[in-house]
C-alpha positions as CSV (number, residue, x, y, z in Angstrom):
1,X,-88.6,115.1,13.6
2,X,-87.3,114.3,16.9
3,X,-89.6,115.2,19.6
4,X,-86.3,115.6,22.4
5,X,-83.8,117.8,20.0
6,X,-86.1,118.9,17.7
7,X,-85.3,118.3,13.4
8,X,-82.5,117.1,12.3
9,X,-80.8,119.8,10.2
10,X,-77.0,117.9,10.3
11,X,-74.8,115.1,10.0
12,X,-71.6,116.0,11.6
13,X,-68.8,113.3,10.4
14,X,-65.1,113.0,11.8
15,X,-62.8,112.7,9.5
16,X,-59.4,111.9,9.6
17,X,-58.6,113.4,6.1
18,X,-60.5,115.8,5.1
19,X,-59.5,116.1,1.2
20,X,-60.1,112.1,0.9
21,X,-63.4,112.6,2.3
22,X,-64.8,115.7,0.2
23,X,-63.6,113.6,-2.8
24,X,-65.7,111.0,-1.3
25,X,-69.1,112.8,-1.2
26,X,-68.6,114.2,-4.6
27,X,-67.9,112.0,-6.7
28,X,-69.1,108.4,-5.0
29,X,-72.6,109.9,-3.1
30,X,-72.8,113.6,-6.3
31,X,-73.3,115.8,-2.3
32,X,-71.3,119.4,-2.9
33,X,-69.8,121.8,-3.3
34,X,-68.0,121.9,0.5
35,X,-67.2,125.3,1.8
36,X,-64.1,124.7,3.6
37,X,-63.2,126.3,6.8
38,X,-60.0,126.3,7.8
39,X,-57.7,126.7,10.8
40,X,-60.6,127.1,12.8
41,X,-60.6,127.3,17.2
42,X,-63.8,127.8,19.0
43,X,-64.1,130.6,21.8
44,X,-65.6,129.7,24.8
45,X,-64.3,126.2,24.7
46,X,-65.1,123.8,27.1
47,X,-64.8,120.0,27.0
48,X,-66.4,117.6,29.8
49,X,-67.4,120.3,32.1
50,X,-63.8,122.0,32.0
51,X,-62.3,124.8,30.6
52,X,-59.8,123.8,28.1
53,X,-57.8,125.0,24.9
54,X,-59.7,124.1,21.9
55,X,-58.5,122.2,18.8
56,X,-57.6,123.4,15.8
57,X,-60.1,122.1,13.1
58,X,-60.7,122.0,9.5
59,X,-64.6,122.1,8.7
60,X,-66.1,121.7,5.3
61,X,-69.8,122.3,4.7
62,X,-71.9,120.5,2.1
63,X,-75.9,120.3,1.6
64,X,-78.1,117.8,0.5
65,X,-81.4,118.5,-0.1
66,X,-82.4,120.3,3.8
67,X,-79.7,118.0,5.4
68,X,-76.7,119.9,5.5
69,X,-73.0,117.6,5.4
70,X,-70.2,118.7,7.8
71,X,-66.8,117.0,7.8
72,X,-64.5,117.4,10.7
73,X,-60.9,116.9,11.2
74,X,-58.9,117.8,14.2
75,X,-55.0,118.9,13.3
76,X,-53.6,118.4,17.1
77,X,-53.7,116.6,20.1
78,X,-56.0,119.2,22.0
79,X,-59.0,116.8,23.5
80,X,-62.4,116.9,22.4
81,X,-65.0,114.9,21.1
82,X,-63.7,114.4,17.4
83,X,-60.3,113.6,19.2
84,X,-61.9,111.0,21.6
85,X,-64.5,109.4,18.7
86,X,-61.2,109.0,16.5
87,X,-59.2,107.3,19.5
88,X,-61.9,104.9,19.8
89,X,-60.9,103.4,16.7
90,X,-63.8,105.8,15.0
91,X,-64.3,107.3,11.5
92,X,-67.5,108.4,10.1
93,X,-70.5,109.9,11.3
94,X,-70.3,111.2,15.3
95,X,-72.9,113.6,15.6
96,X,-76.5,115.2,14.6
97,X,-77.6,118.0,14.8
98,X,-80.5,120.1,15.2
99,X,-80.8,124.0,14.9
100,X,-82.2,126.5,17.2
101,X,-82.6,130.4,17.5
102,X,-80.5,131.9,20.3
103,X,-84.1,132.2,22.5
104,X,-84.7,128.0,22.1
105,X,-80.5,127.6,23.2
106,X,-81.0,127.8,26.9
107,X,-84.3,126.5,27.4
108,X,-83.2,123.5,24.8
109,X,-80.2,123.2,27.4
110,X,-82.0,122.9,30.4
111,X,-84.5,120.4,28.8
112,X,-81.9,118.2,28.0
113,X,-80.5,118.6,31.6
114,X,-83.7,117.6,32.9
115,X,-84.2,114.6,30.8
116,X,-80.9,112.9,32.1
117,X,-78.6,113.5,28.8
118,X,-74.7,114.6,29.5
119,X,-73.1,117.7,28.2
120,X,-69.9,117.0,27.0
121,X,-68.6,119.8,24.5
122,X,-69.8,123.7,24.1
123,X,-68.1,126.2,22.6
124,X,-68.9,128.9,20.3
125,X,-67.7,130.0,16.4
126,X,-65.7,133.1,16.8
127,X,-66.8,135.9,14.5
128,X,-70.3,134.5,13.7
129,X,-71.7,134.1,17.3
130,X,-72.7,130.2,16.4
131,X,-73.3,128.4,19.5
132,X,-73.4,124.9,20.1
133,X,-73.5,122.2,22.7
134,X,-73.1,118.3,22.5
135,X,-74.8,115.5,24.5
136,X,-73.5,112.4,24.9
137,X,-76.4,109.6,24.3
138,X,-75.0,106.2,25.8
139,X,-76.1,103.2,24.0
140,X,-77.3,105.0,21.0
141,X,-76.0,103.0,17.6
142,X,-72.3,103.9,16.8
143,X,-72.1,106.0,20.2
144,X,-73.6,108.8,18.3
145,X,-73.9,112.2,19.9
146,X,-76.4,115.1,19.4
147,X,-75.5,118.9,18.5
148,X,-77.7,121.7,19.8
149,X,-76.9,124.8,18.3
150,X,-78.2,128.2,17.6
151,X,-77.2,128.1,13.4
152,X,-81.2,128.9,13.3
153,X,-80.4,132.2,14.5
154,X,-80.3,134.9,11.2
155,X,-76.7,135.9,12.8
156,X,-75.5,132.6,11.4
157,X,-78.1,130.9,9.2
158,X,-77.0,133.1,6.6
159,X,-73.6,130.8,6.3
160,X,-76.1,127.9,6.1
161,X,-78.6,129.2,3.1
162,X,-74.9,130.5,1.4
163,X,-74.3,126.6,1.5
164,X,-77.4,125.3,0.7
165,X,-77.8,127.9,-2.9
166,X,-74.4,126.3,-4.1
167,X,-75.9,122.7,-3.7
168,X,-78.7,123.9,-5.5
169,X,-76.3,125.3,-8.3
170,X,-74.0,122.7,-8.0
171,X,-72.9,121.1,-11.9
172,X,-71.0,118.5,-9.8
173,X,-67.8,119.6,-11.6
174,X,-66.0,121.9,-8.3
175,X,-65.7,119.9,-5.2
176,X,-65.0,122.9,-2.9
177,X,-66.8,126.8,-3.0
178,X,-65.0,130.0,-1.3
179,X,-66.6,132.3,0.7
């Protein structure tokens, strides 16, 4: 566990196509089924400090064991920090992530502040109330960056456990689940 950000409960990947990459992690690394979200625009956007229109994204959701698997691809040219990590010449994993309840988000935040590290996207999951916030950490391996968000709350862990039981059911023949 990290003592700054807490456990890690994700590793978020950029993707640049998404279908190559589910096939990827089920049939190389045997990690599914994905639940795939599609079309998908945050609310509450904002990307290095300013407001801004958010991309449109197509997330899909895997578990392994407690580590849960999220693959990202952004469709346009909106910026952000999948847009930016693929511009750099970038494909893989971007980000970690560690989950907290919606009473942890802003104390989390301004511990972060504190502590030096830069806030460079937030935004929130429409319908679901899933906050999150990334932090740039500079000289980290691969540029990596660390997600903050609120998935811990029961509002939107329940997307998370959903996840997690078809991992656990998983016969490894179905690469993708519905909701």
């Amino acid at each position: 566990m990290s003592n700054t950000f807490g456990k890690i409960t994700q590793l978020g990947y950029v993707v640049k196509d998404i279908d190559s990459a589910i096939e990827y992690f089920t049939k190389t690394l045997g990690i599914g089924p994905f639940l795939i979200l599609k079309d998908l625009k945050f609310s509450d956007f904002r990307y290095r400090g300013q407001a801004s229109e958010a991309p449109t994204l197509t997330i899909a959701l895997a578990t392994s064991g407690d580590l849960q698997i999220e693959l990202i691809q952004q469709h346009d040219d909106n910026p952000s920090i999948y847009k930016e990590f693929l511009d750099q010449g970038k494909e893989g994993l971007q980000h970690f992530s560690s989950w907290v309840t919606n009473d942890e988000m802003e104390p989390k935040k301004a511990e972060l502040s504190e502590k030096g590290y830069t806030l460079v996207q937030e935004g929130s999951i429409p319908d679901m109330g899933g906050l999150f916030v990334y932090y740039g950490t500079e000289g980290a391996p691969g540029g990596s960056m660390f997600e903050v968000s609120n998935f811990n709350d029961p509002s939107v862990k329940s997307l998370a456990e959903m996840v997690k039981q078809a991992a656990a059911d998983w016969d490894g023949k179905q690469a993708t689940i519905s909701m």
